[in-house]
N, C-alpha and C positions, 0 to 999 in steps of 0.2 A: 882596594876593597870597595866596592859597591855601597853606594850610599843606600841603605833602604828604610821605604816610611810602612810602618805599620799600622793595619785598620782594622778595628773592630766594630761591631753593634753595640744597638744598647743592652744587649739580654748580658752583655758582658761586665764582670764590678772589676768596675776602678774605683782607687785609694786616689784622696788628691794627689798623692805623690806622679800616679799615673795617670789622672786629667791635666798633669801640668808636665808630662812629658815630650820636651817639643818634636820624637818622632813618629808621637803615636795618635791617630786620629780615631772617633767615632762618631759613627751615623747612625744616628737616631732610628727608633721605629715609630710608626704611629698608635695611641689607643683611639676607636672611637666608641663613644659612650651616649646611645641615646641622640646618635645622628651627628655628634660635636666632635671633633678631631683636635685630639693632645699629642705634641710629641716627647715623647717616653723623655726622662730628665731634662727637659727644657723649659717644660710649665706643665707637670704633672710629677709629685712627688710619689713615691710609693704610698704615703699616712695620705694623701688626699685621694689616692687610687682608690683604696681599700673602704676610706667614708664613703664618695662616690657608687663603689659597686652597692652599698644596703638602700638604694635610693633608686635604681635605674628601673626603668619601666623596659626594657628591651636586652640581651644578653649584648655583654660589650667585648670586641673583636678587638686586634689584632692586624698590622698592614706592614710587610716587609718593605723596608726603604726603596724607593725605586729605581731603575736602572737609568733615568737622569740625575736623579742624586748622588749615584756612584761616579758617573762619567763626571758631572762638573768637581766633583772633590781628586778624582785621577786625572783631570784635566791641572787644576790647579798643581797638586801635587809631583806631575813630571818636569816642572819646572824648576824645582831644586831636589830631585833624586834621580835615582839610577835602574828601583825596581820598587815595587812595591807588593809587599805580602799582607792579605788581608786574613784574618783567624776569625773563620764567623760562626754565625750559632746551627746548630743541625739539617738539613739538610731537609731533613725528613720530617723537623718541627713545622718549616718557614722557609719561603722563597730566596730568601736573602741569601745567598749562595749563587744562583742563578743569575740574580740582578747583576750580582757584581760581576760573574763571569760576561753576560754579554755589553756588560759596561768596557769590560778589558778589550772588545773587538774596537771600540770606538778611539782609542786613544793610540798616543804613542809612545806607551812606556809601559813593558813587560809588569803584568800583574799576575801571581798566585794567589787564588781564591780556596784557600786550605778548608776543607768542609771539616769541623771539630766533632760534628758526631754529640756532641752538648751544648752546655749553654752555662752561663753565670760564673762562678770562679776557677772553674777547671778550665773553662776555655781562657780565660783570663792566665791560668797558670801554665798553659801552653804557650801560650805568648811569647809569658816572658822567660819562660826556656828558648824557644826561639829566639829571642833578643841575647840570651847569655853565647847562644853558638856563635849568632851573629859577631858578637864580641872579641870570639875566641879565635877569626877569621876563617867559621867554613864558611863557604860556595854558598848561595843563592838556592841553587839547585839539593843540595845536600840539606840544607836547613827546610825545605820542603821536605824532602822524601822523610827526614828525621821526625816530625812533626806529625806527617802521616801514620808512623810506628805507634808513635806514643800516644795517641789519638786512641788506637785501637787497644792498649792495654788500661782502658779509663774503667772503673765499676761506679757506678752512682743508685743510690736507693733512696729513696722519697717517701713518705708521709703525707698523701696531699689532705691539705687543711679542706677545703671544701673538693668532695664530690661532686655535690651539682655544680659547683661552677664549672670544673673541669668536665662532665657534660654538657653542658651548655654550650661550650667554646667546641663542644665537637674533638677533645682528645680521649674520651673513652665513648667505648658504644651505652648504649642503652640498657643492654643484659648487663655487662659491667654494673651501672652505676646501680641499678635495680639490686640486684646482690651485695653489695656494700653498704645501700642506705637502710634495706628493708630488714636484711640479717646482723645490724650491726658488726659486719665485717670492716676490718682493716686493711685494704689490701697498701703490700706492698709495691712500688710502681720502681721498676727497674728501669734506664736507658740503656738498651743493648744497641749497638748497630748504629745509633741514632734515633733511635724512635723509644716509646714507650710503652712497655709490658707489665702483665700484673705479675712480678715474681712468686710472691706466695702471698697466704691471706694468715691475718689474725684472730683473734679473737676482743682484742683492746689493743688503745696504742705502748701499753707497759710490754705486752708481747710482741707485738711488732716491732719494737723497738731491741727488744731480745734479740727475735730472728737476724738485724740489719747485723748489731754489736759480734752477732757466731760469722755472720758471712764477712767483716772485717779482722776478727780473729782468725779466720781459717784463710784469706788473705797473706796477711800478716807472718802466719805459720810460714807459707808457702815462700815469701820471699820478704823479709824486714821491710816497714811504710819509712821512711822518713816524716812523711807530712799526710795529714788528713784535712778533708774541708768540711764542713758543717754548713749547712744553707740553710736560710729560713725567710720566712716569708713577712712578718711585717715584727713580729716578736722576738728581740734577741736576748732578752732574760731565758724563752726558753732554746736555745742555743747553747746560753753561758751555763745554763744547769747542766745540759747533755754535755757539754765539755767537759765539766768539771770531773763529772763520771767515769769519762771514758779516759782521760789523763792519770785516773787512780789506777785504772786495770793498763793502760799503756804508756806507760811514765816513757817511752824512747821516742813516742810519735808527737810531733808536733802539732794541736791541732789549733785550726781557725774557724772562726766563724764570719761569714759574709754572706752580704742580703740578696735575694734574689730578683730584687728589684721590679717595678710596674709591670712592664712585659709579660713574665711567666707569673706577675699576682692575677694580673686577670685571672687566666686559667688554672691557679693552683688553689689558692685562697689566702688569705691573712696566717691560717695556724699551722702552713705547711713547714716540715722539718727534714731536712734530707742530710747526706751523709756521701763525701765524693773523695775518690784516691785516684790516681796513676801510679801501675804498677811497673809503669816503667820508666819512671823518675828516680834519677840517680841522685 
C-alpha cells in the first residue's frame, strides 16, 4: 500500500485532532492588510482579522501560497512517502491549485492536485473521506477519481455578513453589490461549479434563511443527509442558534458547525452564515 501524505490550505478547518495529524500538512495563504503581509493561522487569528479589517485605510487582499512553497514542502515530503494528494480550495476562488500543480513538475514524487470546487469544511470533509478510502486500501488512482465524484455532488449556500467587503475583494460585481446594499436585499450566494453565484434574493436574513432551510429539505427529500455543515464567520453563538433549529426539524442529520477562518473573512465578513452538504457522502 502506498504511503500517502496529505495537503491542504489554509481556507481549509482543522480540529487540533487534524493539525496534529502526522500525515496531513498545510500551507498557509497570505493576508495583506494596508501593504503588511500576515500568513493565514501563523500570526493572524480570525478575532484579530476581523478588528483589523474596521481600521484599514486600503481594501485587504488575498495571495495564494506560491509554487516555491509547494515544491520545497513536496521536496521534503518524497522523502518519507510514496504519493501525495493535495485537496485544495476552488479553483476558480484562487490560484492555489495551479501552484501546486506546476509545483508537481518540479519534483519526484507523483502529486494529485484535487481541485474541491470549495473551501473550508467541506473540503476538509473531503479529505477525510479520502483518508478513510485510503484506509480501506483503494488505489491512489481510485481515491482521486472518487474524490472528484464527490466534489461535484457538494450544495453550499452563504449568508455573506458584509457586501462591501465582498465587493471590494473583487468577488461580486458592482451591479451586484449596488442591488443588495441599496434595496435591502439578501442575496443568496450559491457555490456551483466552483465559483460563486447569487441563487436567489430575499427580502431579510429570517427569509433567506428560509429559502437555504426548503433547498436543504428538498435535498434531504431527494436522498437522506447523514451530516450537514454550518459555517460562519467570526460568530458561533450564531451558528449554535441555526443549529439548534435546524436539529428540531431534522433530528437524523448530524449537524456541525466550523469557522471559516481569516482567508474567506476577508472577503465574506465577520456576520457571514453559510450552510454545506455532499450529497454524495455515504
Amino acid at each position: 500500500m502506498a504511503k500517502i501524505a496529505w495537503v491542504t490550505d489554509s481556507t481549509a478547518f482543522l480540529n487540533d485532532e487534524l493539525k496534529n495529524h502526522p500525515d496531513l500538512y498545510q500551507i498557509p495563504m497570505t493576508i495583506i492588510m494596508d501593504g503588511k503581509e500576515f500568513t493565514d493561522g501563523v500570526d493572524l487569528t480570525p478575532e484579530e482579522l476581523y478588528a483589523r479589517l474596521k481600521t484599514l485605510d486600503t481594501a485587504p487582499k488575498t495571495s495564494q501560497p506560491s509554487i516555491g512553497a509547494f515544491r520545497d514542502l513536496y521536496e521534503k515530503l518524497q522523502e518519507n512517502y510514496d504519493v501525495i494528494i493535495a485537496v485544495l480550495v476552488s479553483s476558480k476562488l484562487s490560484g492555489t491549485v495551479s501552484s501546486s500543480e506546476q509545483a508537481s513538475q518540479l519534483v519526484d514524487i507523483p502529486v494529485y492536485s484535487v481541485d474541491s470546487k470549495i473551501l473550508s469544511y467541506p473540503l476538509t470533509r473531503m479529505m477525510l473521506k479520502g483518508m478513510e478510502w485510503a484506509e480501506s486500501g483503494l488505489e491512489v488512482e481510485e481515491i482521486n477519481n472518487n474524490l472528484e465524484m464527490l466534489r461535484d455532488t457538494g450544495e453550499t449556500y452563504v449568508l455573506i455578513g458584509s457586501l462591501e467587503q465582498l465587493h471590494r475583494s473583487g468577488r461580486m460585481s458592482g451591479v451586484q453589490f449596488f442591488l443588495g446594499s441599496m434595496l435591502n436585499v439578501k442575496p443568496i450566494i450559491s457555490v456551483h461549479d466552483g465559483e460563486l453565484s447569487v441563487k436567489e434574493k430575499a427580502r431579510s436574513e429570517k427569509k433567506a434563511k428560509d429559502k437555504i432551510v426548503q433547498l436543504l429539505r428538498s435535498a434531504h427529500e431527494k436522498k437522506p443527509l447523514k451530516e450537514v455543515f454550518i459555517l460562519y464567520g467570526l460568530h458561533p453563538e450564531e451558528a449554535d442558534s441555526w443549529k439548534e433549529e435546524l436539529e428540531e426539524e431534522f433530528p437524523n442529520i448530524q449537524f456541525g458547525c466550523y469557522s471559516l477562518g481569516a482567508t474567506i473573512g476577508v472577503h465574506a465578513g465577520e456576520h457571514t452564515l453559510g450552510i454545506s452538504w455532499l450529497n454524495g457522502l455515504d
